[in-house]
LOMIMAR-394771 format. One record per residue (C-alpha): x, y, z. Coordinates in steps of 0.02 Angstrom, whole numbers, padded with zeros to 5 digits, always signed. Example, Ala and Ser with C-alpha at 12.3 -4.5 7.8 and 13.67 -1.06 7.14 Angstrom:
+00615-00225+00390;+00684-00053+00357;
END
This chain:
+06852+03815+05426;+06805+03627+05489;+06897+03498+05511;+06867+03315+05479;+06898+03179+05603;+06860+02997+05607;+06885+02944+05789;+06881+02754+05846;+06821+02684+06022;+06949+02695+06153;+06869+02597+06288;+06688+02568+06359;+06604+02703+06451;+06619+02882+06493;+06634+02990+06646;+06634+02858+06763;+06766+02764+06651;+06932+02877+06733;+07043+02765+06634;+06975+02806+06452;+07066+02908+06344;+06987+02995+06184;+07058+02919+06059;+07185+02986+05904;+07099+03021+05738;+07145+02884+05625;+07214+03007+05485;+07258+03150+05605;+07235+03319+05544;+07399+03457+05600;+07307+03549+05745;+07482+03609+05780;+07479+03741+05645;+07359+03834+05746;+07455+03866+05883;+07550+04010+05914;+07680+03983+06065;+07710+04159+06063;+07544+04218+06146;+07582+04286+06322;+07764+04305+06287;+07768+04483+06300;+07709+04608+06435;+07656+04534+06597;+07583+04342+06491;+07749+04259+06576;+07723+04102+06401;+07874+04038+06339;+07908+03973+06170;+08025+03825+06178;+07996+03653+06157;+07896+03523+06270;+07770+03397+06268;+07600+03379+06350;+07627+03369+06538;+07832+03327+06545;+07969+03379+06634;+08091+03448+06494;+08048+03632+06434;+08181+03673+06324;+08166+03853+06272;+08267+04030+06240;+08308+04132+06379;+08324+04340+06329;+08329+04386+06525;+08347+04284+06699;+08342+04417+06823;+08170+04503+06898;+07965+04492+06881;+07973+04521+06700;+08067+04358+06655;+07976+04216+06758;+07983+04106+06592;+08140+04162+06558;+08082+04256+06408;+08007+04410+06331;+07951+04434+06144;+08006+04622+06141;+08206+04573+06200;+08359+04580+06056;+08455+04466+06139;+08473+04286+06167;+08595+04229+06332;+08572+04020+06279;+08451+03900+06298;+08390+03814+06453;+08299+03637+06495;+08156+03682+06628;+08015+03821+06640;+07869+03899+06723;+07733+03939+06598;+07625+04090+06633;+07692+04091+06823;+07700+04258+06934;+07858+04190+07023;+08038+04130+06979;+08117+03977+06990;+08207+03850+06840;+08308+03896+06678;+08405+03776+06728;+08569+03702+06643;+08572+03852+06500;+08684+03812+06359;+08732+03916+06214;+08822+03884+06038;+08980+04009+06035;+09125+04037+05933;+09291+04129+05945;+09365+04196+06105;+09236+04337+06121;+09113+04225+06236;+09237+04272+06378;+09179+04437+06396;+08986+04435+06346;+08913+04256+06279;+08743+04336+06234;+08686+04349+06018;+08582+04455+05944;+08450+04374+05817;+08294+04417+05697;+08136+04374+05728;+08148+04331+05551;+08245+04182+05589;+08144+04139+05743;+07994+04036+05744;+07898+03896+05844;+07786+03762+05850;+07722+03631+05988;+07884+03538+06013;+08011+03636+05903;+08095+03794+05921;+08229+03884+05796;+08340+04045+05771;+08501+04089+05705;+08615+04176+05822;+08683+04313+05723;+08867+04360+05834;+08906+04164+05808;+08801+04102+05650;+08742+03959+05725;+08550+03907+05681;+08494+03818+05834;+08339+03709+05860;+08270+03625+05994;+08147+03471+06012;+08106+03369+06172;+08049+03208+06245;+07959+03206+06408;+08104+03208+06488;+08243+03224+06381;+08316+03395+06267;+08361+03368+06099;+08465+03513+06032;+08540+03549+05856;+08651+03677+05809;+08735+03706+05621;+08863+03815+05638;+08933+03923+05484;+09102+03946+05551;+09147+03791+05619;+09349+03794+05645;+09312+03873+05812;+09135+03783+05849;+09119+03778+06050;+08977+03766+06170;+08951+03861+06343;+08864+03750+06460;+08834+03898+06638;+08784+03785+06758;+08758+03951+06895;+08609+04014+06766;+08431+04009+06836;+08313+04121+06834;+08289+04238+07001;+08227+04389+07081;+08403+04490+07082;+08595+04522+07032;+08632+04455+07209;+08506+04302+07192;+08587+04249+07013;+08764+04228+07109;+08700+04146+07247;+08573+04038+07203;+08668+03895+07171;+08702+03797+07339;+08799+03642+07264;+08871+03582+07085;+08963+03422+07047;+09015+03395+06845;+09100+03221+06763;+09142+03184+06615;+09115+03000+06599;+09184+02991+06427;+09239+03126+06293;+09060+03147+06214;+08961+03111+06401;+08952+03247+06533;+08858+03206+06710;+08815+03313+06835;+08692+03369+07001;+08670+03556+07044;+08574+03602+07192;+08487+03788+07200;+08366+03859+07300;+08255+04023+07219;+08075+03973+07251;+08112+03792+07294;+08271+03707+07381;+08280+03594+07200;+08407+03449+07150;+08433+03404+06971;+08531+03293+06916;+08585+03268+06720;+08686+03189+06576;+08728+03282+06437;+08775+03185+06268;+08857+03246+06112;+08859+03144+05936;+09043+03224+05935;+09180+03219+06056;+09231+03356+06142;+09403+03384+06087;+09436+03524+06235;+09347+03594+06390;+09399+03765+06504;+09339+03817+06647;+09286+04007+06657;+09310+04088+06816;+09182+04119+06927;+09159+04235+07068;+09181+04183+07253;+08973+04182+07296;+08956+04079+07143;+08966+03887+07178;+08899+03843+06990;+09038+03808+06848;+09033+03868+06676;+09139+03787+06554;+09174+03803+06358;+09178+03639+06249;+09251+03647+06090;+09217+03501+05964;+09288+03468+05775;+09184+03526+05684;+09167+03546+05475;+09068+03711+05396;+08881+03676+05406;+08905+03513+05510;+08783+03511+05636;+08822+03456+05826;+08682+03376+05917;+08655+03352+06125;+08536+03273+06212;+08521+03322+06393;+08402+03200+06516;+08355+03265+06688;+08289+03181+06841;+08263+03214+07028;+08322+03068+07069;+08524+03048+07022;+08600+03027+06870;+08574+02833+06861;+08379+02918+06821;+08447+03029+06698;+08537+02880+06602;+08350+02777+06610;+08272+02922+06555;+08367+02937+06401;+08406+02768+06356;+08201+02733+06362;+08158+02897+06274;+08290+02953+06152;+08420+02809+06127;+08464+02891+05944;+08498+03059+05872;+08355+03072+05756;+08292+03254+05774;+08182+03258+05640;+08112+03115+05692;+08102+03153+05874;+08032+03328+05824;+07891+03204+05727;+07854+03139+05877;+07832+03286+05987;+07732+03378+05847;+07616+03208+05837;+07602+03176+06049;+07533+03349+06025;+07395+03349+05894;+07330+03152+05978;+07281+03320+06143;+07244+03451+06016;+07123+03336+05910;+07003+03301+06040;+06924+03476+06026;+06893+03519+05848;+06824+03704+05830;+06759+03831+05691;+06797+03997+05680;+06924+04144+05613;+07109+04125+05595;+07139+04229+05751;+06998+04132+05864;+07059+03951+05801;+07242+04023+05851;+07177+04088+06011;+07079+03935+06057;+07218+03791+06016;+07360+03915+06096;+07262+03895+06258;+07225+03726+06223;+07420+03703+06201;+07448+03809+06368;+07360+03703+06485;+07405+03546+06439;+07612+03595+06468;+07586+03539+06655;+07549+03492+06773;+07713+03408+06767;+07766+03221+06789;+07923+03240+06882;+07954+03045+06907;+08078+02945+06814;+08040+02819+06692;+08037+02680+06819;+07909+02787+06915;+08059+02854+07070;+08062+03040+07113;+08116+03146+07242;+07971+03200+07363;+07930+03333+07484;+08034+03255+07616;+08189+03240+07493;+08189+03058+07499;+08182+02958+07343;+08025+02872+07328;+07937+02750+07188;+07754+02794+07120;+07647+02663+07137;+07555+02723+06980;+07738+02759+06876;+07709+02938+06867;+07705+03104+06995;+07620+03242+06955;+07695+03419+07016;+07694+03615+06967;+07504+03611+07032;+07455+03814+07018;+07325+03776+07104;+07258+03933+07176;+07218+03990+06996;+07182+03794+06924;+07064+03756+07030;+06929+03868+06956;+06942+03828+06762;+07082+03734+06721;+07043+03551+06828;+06862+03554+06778;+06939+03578+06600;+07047+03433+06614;+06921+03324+06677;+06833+03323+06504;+06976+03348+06391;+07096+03233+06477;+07007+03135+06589;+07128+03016+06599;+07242+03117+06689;+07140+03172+06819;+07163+03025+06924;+07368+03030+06909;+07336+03215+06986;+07250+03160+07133;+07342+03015+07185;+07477+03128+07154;+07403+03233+07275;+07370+03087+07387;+07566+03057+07401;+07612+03253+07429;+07497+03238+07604;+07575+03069+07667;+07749+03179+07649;+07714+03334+07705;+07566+03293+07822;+07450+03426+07715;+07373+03428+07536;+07464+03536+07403;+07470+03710+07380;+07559+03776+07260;+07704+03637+07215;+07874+03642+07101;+07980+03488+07060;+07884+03400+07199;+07903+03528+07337;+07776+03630+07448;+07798+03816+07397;+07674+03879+07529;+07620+04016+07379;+07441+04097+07376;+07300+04041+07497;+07171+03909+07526;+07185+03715+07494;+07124+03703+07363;+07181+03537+07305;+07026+03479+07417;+06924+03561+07279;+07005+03453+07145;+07005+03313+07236;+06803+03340+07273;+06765+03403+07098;+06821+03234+07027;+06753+03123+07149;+06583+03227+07127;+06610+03180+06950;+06643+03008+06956;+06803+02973+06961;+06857+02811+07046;+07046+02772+07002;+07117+02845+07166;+07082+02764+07365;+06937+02888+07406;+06961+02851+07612;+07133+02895+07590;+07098+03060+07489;+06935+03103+07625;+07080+03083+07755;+07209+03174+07689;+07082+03326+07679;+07006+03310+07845;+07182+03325+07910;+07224+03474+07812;+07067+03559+07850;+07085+03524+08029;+07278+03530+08103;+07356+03696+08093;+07509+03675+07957;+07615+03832+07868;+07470+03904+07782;+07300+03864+07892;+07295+03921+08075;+07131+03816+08085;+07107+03849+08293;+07118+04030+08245;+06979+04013+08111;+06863+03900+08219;+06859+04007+08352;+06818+04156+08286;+06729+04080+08130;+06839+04183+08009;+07018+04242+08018;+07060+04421+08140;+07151+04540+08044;+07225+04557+08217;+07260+04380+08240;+07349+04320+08064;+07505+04425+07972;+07396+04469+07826;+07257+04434+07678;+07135+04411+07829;+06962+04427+07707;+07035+04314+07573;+07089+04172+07674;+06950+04159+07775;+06844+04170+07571;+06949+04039+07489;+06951+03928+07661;+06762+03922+07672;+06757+03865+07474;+06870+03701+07531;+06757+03676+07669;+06613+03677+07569;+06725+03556+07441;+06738+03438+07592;+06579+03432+07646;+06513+03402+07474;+06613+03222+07468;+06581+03174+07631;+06399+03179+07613;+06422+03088+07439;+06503+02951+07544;+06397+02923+07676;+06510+03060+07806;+06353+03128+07898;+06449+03208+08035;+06603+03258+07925;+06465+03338+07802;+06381+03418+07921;+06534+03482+08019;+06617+03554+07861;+06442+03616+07803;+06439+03745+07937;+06608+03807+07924;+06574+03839+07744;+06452+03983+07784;+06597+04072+07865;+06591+04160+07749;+06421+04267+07805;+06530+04334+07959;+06648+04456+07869;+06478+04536+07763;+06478+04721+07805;+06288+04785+07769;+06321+04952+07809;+06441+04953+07651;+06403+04796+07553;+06579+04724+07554;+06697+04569+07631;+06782+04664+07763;+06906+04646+07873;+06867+04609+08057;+06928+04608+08238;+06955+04466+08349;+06824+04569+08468;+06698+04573+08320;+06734+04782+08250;+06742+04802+08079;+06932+04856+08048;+06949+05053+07989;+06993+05150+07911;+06911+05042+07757;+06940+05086+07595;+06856+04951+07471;+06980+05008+07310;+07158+04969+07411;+07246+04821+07328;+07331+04706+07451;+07461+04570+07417;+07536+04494+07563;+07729+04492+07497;+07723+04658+07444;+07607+04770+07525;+07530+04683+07671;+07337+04702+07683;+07186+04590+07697;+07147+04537+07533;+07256+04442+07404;+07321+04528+07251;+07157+04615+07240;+07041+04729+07338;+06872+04717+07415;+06782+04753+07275;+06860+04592+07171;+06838+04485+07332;+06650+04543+07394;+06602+04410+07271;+06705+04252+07312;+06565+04139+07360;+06560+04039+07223;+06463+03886+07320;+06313+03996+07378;+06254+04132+07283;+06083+04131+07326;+06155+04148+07512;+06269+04308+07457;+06108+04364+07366;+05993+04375+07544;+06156+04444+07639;+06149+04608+07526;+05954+04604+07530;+05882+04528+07374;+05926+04531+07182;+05893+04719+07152;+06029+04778+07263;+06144+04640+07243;+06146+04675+07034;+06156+04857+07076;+06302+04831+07185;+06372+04698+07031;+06354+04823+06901;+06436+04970+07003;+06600+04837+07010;+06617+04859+06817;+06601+05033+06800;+06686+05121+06963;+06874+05160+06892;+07018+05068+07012;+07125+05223+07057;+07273+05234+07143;+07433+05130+07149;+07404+04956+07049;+07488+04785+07072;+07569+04687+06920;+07445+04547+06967;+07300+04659+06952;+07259+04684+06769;+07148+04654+06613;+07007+04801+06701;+06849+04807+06661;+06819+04959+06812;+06864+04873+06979;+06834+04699+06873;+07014+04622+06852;+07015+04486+06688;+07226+04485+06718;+07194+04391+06896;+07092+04236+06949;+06972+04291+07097;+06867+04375+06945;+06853+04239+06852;+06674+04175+06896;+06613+04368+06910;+06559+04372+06757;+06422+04260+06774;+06335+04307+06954;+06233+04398+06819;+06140+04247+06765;+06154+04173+06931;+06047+04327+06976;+05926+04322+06839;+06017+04444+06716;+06098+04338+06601;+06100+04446+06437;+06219+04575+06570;+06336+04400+06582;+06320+04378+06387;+06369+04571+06368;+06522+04555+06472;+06594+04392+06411;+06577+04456+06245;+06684+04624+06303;+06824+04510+06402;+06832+04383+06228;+06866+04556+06109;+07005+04651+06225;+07081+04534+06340;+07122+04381+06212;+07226+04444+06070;+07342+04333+05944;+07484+04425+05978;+07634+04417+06097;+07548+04529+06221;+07384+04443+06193;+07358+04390+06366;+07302+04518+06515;+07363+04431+06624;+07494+04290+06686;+07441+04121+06610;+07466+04034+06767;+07472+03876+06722;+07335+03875+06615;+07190+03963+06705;+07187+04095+06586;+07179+03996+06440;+07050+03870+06534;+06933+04031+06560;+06936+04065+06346;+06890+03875+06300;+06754+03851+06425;+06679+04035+06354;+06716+03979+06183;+06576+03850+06220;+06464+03949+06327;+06495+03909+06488;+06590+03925+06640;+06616+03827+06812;+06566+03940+06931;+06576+03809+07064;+06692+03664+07000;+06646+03535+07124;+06442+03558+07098;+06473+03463+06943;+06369+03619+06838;+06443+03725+06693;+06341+03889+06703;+06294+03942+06523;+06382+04124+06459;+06376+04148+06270;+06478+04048+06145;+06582+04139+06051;+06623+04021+05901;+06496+03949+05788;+06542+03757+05824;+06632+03673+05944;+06643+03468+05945;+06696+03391+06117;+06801+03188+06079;+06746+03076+06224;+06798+02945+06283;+06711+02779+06206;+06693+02848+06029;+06565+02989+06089;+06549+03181+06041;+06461+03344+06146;+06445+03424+05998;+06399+03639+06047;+06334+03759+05894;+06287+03918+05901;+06161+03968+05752;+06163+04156+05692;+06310+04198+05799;+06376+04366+05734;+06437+04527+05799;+06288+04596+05833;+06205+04430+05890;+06290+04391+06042;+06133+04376+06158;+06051+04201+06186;+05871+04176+06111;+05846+03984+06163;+05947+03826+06209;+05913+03649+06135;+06003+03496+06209;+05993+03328+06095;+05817+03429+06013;+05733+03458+06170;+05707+03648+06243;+05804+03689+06390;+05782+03816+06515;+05905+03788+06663;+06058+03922+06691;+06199+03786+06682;+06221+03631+06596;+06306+03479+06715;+06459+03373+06664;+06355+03208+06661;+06262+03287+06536;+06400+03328+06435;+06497+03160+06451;+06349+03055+06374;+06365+03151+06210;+06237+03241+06127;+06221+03427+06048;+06197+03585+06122;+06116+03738+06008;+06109+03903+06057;+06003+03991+05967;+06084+04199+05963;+05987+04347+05925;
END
């Protein structure tokens, strides 16, 4: 199948240009229809269905479940009931925070005892900004819609002489029973009128979090009770009842903001001043498709679903959290004003860094400057770049800082629209002063991190550490930064001093230099859970985390031969023993399900083997990428997962994000086209591509042979065609 596009310039140049934006087809064709928002919402995927638009703040979407691991979105294909709907989510996450504000349509007195409906999946369906299902204990059909930062809900209710709505402002989604009860710190409610209801509830799960909100109705509520809550709870939950005629339909809009409600009233007088669903729902469905129209691709049903589905998945954040007149609250909790109009938080970055950036920066380039200056403010109020933040907080999750890789990445690429001194700054001093989650005089001194000396993950700190040092030193050369460049430069072979010979893996070490033991290479580690020194992974997924120098990780196990016997022995040795939920989508000891993999693959042709790289990606396309609800191996987080599929769709992979190189795979669709910026196409086709031809016979860029292992992003911004040529 092919699609059609004509595409008109959207500004002059490429690359370099940070403000240009790919422009809209002029007749638009429904990319939409190929996405399935039901991918990863089953097993351990952690998707949700509901409705949002590219990058906002409003995730409107079902809840089946709020409590535990399994319901981080709030949601789980395989559940038969529904508890309401609520206005914020995590896509793809491994942690739980949101579900905030749930609501649900209810009739009768029976909601005081158990508010949650059964449904069909017959009735339930979903595309890019719409959701729908018809609650069967209250026959109500409810559908959902959004603007960026506005919910637009409808709900048609058969029997409407007792039409009500529960509005449980305790609901969010946590870790336990206890959590659930106690989450909620603060909650104030007014009604400002009989169809207007205001309100700011403060909760702390993953993130001490204000939100503040007005809630409109096209109907005035004609009553309101208060259901009693326990004495841990400080939350409300409240009935509404409205009059209402059989079949009429009962519409609320529900704006959010970090700011106060004065934010929430801007936000929804600017975005959603009427009640026009359908034509709200329009709009949503076309904001999508002017993202999902810049990559058009050929292939089966299941791969176009697939590819747009991931395309959909990382474009849902990061999220701008600011107001429409640019305010939001920051890391400090004071109310601030972007100097840019928007903020940019829920940055994953621990698992973005590696696919999911360098995707953005040629899919939605002009984005990638917001992020970074977005970045920029995070340091000036916490005194240390992102990394891992939610509704404009620090988290402290995962390891590394890796925002210094983003932030390198695009300045390696050419991006221009943020203060480069500023951002060179803010990672010198987050690579250098000791904050929550780098004990930098520890890591100097020794020149790695003592499992003795730190509580935990010793190997993969000291791994992902030496990448951002290698990410600074690489753009302080590229401005002139001699001593900065050379400074980093050296800390970024770190790496070399936790290389084990004897057994050929990243071990963990002593302060006094002795290898730590007992050592056995298979046990997972995950700091929260289990202790250990690796991160939600083992030493056999972490040996290979030097994704800046592999001809240096080459000479440290003694040349190529041993090194790709050593590779090969990682995708064939079984992982035995007790597993973590994080650690999944195994190929032997190689886990697809969790990032530190994710370059593995390709060491291969890094190494001179590439047909081994074009065996495996072909393997990891055909079992760990279904079009299903438990399509996905692993969590989404945020996009990585989905960032790895399109990247190997066209053949190639970031290995190292901030070298500015894509090294090639296999493609495994027969034509990809790339929209750039300035009217331009990187058109990628892969002749013969077939089952049995999944190996690479030759590549031709723009007509001319070429023999180099990666293809660079300059290259691929100009335009031009790429042909493999499969055997």
């Amino acid at each position: 199948m092919k699609f059609k596009s004509t595409f008109m310039t959207a500004c002059l140049g490429i690359g370099l240009c940070t403000s240009c934006t790919p422009e809209t087809p002029t007749a638009p064709q429904d990319y939409t229809q190929y996405v399935n928002t039901f991918i990863g919402a089953a097993d351990n995927g952690h998707t949700f269905p509901g409705a949002c638009l590219p990058f906002g703040l409003i995730q409107a979407s079902p809840e089946t479940n709020a409590i535990g691991w399994q319901y981080c979105s709030g949601y789980n294909y395989q559940d038969s009931l529904i508890w309401g709907f609520s206005q914020t989510h995590l896509n793809g996450t491994g942690c739980m925070d949101l579900g905030d504000l749930l609501v649900m349509p209810v009739t009768g007195q029976r909601v005081r005892d158990d508010y949650k409906s059964g449904f069909s999946k017959k009735t339930e369906s979903a595309t890019p900004g719409y959701y729908t299902v018809e609650l069967d204990k209250y026959k109500v059909k409810a559908e959902l819609t959004a603007t960026d930062h506005v919910a637009l809900h409808r709900y048609t209710y058969q029997n409407a002489d007792s039409a009500s709505l529960l509005l449980d402002l305790q609901h969010g989604l946590v870790w336990n029973p206890q959590q659930y009860k106690s989450h909620v710190k603060a909650c104030e409610i007014n009604w400002e009128d009989a169809q207007t209801l205001t309100g700011h509830v403060r909760s702390s799960v993953w993130v001490n979090q204000d939100l503040y909100f007005v809630m409109k109705f096209n109907k005035p509520v004609t009553d309101s009770i208060y259901l009693p809550m326990e004495e841990t709870e400080k939350g409300k939950r409240l009935i509404m009842s409205f009059d209402m005629k059989p079949d009429e339909q009962l519409l609320m809009k529900v704006a959010i903001s970090t700011v106060g409600v004065d934010g929430a009233h801007k936000n929804m007088e600017k975005e959603l001043a009427d009640w026009d669903f359908d034509g709200t729902r329009q709009k949503a469905k076309d904001s999508w498709n002017s993202y999902l129209s810049r990559i058009e691709v050929t292939g089966t049903p299941d791969e176009l679903e697939n590819f747009y589905t991931s395309f959909y998945h990382a474009l849902i954040q990061p999220n701008n959290i600011a107001d429409v007149d640019g305010r939001y609250r920051n890391a400090k909790d004071s109310i601030v004003k972007s100097s840019s109009g928007v903020y940019y938080s829920t940055f994953s970055i621990w698992d973005t860094y590696r696919a999911a950036h360098p995707f953005y920066t040629l899919a939605v380039p002009e984005r990638v400057d917001g992020f970074i200056n977005s970045m920029i403010e995070q340091n000036q109020a916490q005194g240390y770049l992102p990394v891992w933040t939610l509704w404009g907080k620090e988290t402290n999750t995962m390891i590394g800082n890796h925002s210094v890789s983003v932030i390198a990445e695009a300045y390696k690429k050419g991006f221009r629209g943020f203060d480069a001194e500023k951002a060179f700054d803010a990672i010198k001093q987050t690579l250098t002063v000791s904050h929550p989650k780098s004990d930098w005089e520890i890591y100097m001194k020794y020149g790695y991190y003592p499992t003795d000396k730190v509580d935990a993950e010793s190997v993969s700190r000291t791994l992902e550490s030496v990448y951002d040092d290698y990410a600074a030193a690489t753009m302080a050369g590229l401005m002139g930064k001699k001593e900065d460049a050379e400074y980093f430069g050296k800390r970024s072979e770190f790496y070399k001093n936790l290389f084990d010979k004897e057994t050929q893996f990243m071990r963990p070490r002593y302060a006094d230099g002795r290898w730590k033991t007992p050592f056995n290479p298979s046990d997972l580690a995950h700091a929260e859970s289990r202790g250990g020194d690796y991160t939600e992974g083992n030493a056999w997924q972490y040996t290979w985390h030097v994704q800046h120098d592999v001809p240096g990780l080459i000479e440290l196990f003694g040349g190529k031969e041993v090194f790709l016997n050593k590779l090969d022995s990682l995708f064939t040795i079984e992982l035995k023993g007790s597993g973590l939920a994080d650690v999944t989508g195994l190929i032997g000891q190689y886990a697809h399900g969790n990032e530190p993999s994710h370059h593995v693959t390709f060491l291969y042709a890094l190494a001179g083997k590439p047909e081994r790289t074009q065996e495996l990606i072909r393997e990891i396309f055909d079992t760990q990428y279904k079009n299903k609800p438990d399509g996905l191996c692993g969590n989404d987080d945020c996009g990585q997962m989905s960032a790895w599929y399109m990247f190997n769709a066209m053949g190639f992979y970031p290995v190292d994000p901030v070298s500015g190189h894509y090294v090639f795979g296999a493609p495994q669709m027969p034509k990809i086209v790339l929209h750039l910026p300035d009217g331009k196409t990187f058109t990628v086709i892969a002749e013969n591509l077939s089952k049995e031809h999944k190996y690479i016979d030759s590549i031709t860029l723009n007509g001319e042979p070429y023999t180099k292992n990666y293809i660079s992003h300059e290259n691929i911004v100009k335009g031009g065609t790429l042909v493999y040529k499969m055997k």
